[in-house]
C-alpha positions as CSV (number, residue, x, y, z in Angstrom):
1,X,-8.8,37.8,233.3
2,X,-11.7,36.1,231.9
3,X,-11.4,35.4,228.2
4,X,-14.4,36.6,226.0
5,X,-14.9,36.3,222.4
6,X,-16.5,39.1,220.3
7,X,-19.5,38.1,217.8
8,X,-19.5,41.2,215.9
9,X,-22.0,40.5,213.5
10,X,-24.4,40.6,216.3
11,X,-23.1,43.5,218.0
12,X,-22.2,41.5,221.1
13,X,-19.5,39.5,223.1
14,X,-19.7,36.4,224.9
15,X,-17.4,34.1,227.5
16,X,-17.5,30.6,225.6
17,X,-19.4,28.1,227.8
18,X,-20.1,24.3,226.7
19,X,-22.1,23.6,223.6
20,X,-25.3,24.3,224.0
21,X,-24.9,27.6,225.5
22,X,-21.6,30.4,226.5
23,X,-21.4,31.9,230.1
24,X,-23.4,34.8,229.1
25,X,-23.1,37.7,226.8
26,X,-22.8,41.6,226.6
27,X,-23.3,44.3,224.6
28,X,-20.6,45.9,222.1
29,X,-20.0,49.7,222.4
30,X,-23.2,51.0,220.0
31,X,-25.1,48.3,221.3
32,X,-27.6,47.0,223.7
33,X,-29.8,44.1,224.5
34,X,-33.5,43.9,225.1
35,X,-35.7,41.2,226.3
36,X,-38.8,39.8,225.2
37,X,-40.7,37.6,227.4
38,X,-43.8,35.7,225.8
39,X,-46.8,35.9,227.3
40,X,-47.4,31.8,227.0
41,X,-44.3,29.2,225.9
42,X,-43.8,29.1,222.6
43,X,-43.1,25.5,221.5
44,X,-39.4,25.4,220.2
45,X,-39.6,25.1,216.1
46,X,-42.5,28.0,216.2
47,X,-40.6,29.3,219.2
48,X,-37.2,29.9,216.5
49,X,-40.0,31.4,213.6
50,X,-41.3,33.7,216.2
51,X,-38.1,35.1,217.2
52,X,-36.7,34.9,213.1
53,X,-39.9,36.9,213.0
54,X,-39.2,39.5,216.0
55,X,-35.9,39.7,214.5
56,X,-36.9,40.8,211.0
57,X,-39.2,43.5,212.3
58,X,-36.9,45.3,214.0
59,X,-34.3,45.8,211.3
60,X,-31.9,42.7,213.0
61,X,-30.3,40.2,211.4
62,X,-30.4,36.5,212.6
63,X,-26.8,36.6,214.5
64,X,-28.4,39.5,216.9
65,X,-30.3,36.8,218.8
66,X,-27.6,36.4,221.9
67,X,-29.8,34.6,224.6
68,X,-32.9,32.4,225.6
69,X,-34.6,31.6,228.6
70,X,-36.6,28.0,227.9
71,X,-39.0,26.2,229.5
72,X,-39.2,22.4,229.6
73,X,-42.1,20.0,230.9
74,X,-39.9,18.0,233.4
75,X,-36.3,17.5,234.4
76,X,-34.3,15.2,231.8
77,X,-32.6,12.3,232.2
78,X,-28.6,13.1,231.4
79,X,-28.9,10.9,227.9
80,X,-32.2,13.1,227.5
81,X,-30.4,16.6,228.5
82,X,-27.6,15.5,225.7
83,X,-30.4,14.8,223.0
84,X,-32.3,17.7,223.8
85,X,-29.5,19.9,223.5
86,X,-28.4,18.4,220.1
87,X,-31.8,19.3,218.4
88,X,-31.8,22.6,219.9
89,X,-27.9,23.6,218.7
90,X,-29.2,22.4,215.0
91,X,-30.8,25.7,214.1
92,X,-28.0,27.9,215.6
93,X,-25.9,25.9,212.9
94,X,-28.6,26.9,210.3
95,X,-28.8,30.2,211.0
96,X,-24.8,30.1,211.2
97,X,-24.6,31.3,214.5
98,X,-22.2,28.6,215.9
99,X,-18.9,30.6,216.2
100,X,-15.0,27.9,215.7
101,X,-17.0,25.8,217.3
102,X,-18.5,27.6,219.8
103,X,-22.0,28.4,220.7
104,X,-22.1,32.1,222.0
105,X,-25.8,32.0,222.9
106,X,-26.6,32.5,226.6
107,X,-30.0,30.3,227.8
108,X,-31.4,29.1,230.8
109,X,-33.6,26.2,230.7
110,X,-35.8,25.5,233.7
111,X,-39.0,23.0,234.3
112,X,-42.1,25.0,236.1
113,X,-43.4,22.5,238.9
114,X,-47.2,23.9,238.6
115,X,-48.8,24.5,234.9
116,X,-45.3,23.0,233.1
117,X,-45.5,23.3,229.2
118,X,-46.7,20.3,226.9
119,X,-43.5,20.6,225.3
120,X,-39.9,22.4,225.2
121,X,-40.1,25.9,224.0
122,X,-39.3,29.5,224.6
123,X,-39.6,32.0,227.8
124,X,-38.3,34.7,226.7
125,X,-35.8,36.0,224.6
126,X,-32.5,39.2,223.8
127,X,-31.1,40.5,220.8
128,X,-29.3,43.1,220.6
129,X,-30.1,46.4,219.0
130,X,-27.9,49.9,218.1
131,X,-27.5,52.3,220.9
132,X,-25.1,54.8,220.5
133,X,-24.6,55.7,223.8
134,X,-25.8,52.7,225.7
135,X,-25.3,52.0,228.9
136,X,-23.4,48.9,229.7
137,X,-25.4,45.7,229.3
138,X,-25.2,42.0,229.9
139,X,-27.4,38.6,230.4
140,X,-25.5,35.6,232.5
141,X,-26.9,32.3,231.7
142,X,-28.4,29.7,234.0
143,X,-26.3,27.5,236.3
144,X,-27.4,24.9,238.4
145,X,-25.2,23.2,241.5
146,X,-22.8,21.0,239.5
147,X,-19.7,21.7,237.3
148,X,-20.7,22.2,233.4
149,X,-18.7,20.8,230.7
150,X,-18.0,17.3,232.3
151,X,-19.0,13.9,231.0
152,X,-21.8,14.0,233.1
153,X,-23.9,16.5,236.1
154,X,-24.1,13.7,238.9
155,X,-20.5,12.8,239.9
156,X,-19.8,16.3,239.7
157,X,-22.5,17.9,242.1
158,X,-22.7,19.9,245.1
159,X,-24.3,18.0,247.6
160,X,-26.0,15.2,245.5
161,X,-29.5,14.7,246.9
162,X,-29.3,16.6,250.4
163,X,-32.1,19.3,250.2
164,X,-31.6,20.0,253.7
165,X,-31.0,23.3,254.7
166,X,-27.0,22.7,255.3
167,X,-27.5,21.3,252.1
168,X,-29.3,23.8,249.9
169,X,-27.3,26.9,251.6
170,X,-23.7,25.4,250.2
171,X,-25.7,24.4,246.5
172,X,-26.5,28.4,246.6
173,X,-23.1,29.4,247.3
174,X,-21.7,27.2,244.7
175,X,-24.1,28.8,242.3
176,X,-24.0,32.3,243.5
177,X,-19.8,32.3,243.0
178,X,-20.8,30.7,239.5
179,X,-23.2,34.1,238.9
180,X,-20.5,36.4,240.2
181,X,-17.5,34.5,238.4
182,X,-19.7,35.4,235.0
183,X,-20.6,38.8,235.7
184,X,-17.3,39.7,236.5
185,X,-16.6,39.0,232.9
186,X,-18.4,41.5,231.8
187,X,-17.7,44.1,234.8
188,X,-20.9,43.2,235.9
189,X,-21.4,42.3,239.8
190,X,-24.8,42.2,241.4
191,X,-25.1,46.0,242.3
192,X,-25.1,46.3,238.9
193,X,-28.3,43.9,237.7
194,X,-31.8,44.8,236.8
195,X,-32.5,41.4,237.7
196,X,-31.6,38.0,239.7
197,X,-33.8,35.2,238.7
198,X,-33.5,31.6,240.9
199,X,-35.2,28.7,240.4
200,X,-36.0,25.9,243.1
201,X,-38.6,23.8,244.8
202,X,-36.7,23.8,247.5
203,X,-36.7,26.1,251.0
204,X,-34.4,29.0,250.4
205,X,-35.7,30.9,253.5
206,X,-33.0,29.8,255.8
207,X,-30.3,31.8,253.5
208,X,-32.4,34.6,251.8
209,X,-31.0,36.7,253.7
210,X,-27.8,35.2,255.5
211,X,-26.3,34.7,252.1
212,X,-28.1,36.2,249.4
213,X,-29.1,39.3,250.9
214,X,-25.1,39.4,252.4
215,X,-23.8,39.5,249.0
216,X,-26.0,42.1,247.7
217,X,-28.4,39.9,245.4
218,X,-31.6,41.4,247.3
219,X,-30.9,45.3,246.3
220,X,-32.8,45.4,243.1
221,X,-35.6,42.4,244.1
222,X,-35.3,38.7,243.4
223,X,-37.9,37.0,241.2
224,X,-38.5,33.3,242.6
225,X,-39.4,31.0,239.8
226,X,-41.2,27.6,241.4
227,X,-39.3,25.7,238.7
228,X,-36.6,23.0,239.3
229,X,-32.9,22.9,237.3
230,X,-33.4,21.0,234.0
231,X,-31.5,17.7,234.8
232,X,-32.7,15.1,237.4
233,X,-31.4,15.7,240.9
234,X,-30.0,19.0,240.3
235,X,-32.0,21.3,242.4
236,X,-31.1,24.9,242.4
237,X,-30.8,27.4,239.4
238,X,-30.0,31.3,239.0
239,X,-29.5,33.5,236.1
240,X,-28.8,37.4,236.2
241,X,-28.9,39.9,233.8
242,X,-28.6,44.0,233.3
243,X,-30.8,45.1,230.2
244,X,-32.7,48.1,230.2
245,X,-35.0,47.7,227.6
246,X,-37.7,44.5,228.0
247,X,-41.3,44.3,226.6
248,X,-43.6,41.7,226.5
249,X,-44.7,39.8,223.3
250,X,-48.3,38.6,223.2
251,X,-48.8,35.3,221.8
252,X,-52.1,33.7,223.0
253,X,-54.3,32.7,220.0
């Protein structure tokens, strides 16, 4: 069995991950999570007000903030992945979110190919709010084609540089067992989603339906982000979540 750890002072539980983000997160009984998706990218410090500010409003304190889906200009470099990472975990330690040394937030963090942002900064967002009688929810983070928590992405890749179709199709099974390992920690599997996010450049045709549509991913829709992973070379992303409750945040001057 999967081991998750609960963060009660935001009403939800997470299964521990590497340091800049956990697995993914769910809702405690008499709670769930809702989304907010910006209308624009909010740059990250105004990004971190924003939500602070989101937060406030709706009668939540800091630690309900359990996930983040960010946008970046460009994949980094592993050294700039590491130094990007440090900056963003600093405010988590501020608002004393980091948990024995673990980070319970869920993220993604993927680079849009057309229109990318000037600068790193926030998607979307969750928190979680009181819900008596709830139905289960959950938000799995992002997970490209490589194994996390290693010295480094490269040496531990599936199929370093082959986007051919062979190529992509056993990248997507890798991250598709990635997706159902997490859910299952939760007693989540994909019948059970709202919604299956990837995010490639690449051709997924060939398998859309041989292998995602097999497994089930297809049922509820797929929404196909033209964005690439957020380090060089990796080159296939997915994130799922179940949340019943999403709005959308206007933030355009």
């Amino acid at each position: 069995m999967i081991k998750t750890v609960d963060m009660t002072a935001g009403g939800y539980t997470f299964m521990p991950g590497v340091s800049q983000y956990s697995c993914g997160v769910a809702a405690l009984p008499g709670f769930t999570i809702e989304r907010v998706r910006f209308s624009e990218v909010v740059p990250m410090k105004q990004g971190f007000r924003k939500i602070a500010d989101i937060l406030k409003a709706a009668g939540r304190p800091l630690h309900a903030f359990c996930a983040c889906e960010l946008r970046s200009p460009a994949p980094f470099s592993e050294q700039g992945f590491k130094a990007f990472n440090e900056t963003y975990v600093e405010t988590l330690a501020e608002w004393d979110i980091i948990i024995d040394g673990f980070n319970p937030i869920a993220r993604s963090n993927v680079c849009p190919k057309l229109a990318p942002p000037a600068e790193p900064g926030f998607h979307a967002f969750c928190f979680t709010r009181p819900a008596a009688e709830a139905q289960p929810s959950f938000v799995v983070s992002g997970s490209g084609e490589s194994v996390e928590g290693k010295a480094n992405y490269r040496d531990h890749t599936v199929r370093l540089g082959d986007t051919s179709p062979d190529g992509m199709l056993e990248k997507a099974k890798w991250v598709l067992d990635e997706m159902e390992r997490r859910m299952s920690a939760f007693g989540g599997d994909w019948q059970r989603t709202t919604a299956v996010q990837l995010y490639t450049v690449q051709d997924i045709h060939p398998f859309l339906e041989s292998e995602l549509g097999r497994r089930g991913v297809l049922r509820n829709g797929l929404t196909w982000h033209y964005n690439r992973p957020p380090v060089v070379d990796l080159e296939y992303e997915m994130d799922c979540r179940r949340v019943h409750l999403e709005r959308v945040e206007d933030v355009r001057p």
